[in-house]
C-alpha positions in Angstrom: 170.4 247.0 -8.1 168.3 247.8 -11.4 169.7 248.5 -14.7 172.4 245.8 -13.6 173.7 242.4 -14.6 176.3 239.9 -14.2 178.4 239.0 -17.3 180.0 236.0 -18.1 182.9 235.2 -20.7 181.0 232.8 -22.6 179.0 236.1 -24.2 182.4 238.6 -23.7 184.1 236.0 -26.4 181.5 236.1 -28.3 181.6 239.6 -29.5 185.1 239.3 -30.1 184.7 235.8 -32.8 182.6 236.3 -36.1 181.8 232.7 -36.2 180.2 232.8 -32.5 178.3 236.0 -33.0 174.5 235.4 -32.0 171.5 237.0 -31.4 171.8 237.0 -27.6 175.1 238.1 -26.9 174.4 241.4 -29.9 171.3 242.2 -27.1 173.3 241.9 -23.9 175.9 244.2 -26.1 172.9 246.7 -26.7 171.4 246.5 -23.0 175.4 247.5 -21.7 174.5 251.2 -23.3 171.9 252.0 -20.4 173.3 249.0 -18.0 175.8 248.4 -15.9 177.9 245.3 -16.0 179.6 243.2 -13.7 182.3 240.8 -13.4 184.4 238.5 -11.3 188.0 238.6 -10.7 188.4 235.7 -13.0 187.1 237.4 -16.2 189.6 239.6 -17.5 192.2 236.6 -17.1 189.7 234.0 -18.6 189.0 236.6 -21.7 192.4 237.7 -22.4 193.2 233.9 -22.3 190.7 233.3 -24.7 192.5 236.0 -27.0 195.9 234.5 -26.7 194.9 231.7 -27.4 192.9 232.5 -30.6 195.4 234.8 -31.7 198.1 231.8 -31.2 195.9 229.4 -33.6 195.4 232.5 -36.4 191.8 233.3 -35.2 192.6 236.4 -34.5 194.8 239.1 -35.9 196.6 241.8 -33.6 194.2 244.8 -35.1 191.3 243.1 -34.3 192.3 241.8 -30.9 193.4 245.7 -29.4 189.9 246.7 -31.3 188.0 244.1 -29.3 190.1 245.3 -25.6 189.3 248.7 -26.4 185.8 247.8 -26.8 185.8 246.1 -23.4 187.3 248.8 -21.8 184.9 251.4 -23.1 182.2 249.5 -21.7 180.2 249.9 -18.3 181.9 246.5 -17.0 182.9 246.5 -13.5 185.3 243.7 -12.1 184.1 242.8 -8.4 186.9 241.7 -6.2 186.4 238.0 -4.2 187.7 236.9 -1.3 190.1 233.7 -1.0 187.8 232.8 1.2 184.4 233.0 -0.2 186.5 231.1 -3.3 187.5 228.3 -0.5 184.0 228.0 0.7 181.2 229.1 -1.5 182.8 229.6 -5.3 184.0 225.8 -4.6 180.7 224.5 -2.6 178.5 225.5 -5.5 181.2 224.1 -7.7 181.1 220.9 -6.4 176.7 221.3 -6.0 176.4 221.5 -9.7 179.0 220.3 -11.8 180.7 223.3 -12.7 183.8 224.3 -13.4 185.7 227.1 -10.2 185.5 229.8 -12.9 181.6 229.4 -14.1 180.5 229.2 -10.2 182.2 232.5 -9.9 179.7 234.0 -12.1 176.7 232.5 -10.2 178.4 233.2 -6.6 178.4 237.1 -8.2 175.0 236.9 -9.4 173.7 235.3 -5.9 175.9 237.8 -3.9 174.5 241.2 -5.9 171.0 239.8 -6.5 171.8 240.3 -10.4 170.7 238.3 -13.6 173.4 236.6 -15.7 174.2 237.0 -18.8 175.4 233.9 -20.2 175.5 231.3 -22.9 177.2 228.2 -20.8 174.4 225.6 -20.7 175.5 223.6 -17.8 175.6 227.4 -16.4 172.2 228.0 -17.0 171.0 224.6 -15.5 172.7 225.8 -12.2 171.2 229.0 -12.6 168.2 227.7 -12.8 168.7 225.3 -9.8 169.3 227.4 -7.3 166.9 230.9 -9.0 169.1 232.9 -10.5 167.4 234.9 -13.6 169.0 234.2 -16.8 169.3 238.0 -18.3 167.7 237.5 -21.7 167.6 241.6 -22.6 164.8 243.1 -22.8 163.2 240.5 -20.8 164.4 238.1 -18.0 163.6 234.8 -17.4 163.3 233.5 -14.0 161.9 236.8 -12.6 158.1 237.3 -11.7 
């Protein structure tokens, strides 16, 4: 699929946190105007965790929080349905492979499955990613693709 990545919630969060703002995640933000997006099952859960969470601890007001959901919302991110299988047997063998938490091999069992890049900041992510050839979506660019 061209014009297409895989987002994680390690770049999502960014966006949403002045003190995590970088370079990378503002050019994944700029590639989703001509790009399509997607996502696991997992991600709206992990990132509206994450927002609970930092609103809870004061990191986050309630006006900023509903401006950041309505920014998600407006963008070109679809969430990709997984089976309970493929979580039993791959999401969890890959898991297991390379040290990663059930949620971060969810990203890389999307990328695998749709032949995507990913779009993440989440070292230990990335070293899987590169492990097993999935491109690392860098924005204009991406790395791991010939």
């Amino acid at each position: 699929m061209k014009n297409a990545l895989v987002l994680d919630a390690s770049v999502t969060l960014s966006w949403a946190f002045e003190d995590e703002v970088s370079a990378y995640a503002d050019r994944v933000l700029e590639s989703l105007s001509d790009m399509q997006a997607f996502v696991p099952a997992i991600w709206p859960l992990e990132v509206t965790n994450a927002l609970l969470v930092a609103q809870r601890r004061g990191r986050l007001d309630d006006l900023r929080n509903e401006r950041f959901l309505t920014l998600l919302q407006r963008l070109p991110i679809t969430v990709s349905v997984i089976s309970a299988k493929t979580v039993f047997d791959e999401v969890l063998r890959m898991a297991r492979q390379y040290q990663l938490s059930t949620y971060d091999a969810s990203y890389l069992q999307l990328a695998i499955q749709m032949g995507l890049p990913l779009a993440t900041q989440d070292e230990p992510l990335r070293q899987a990613m590169q492990q097993c050839g999935v491109p690392i979506f860098l924005g204009e660019a991406i790395l791991g693709r010939e």
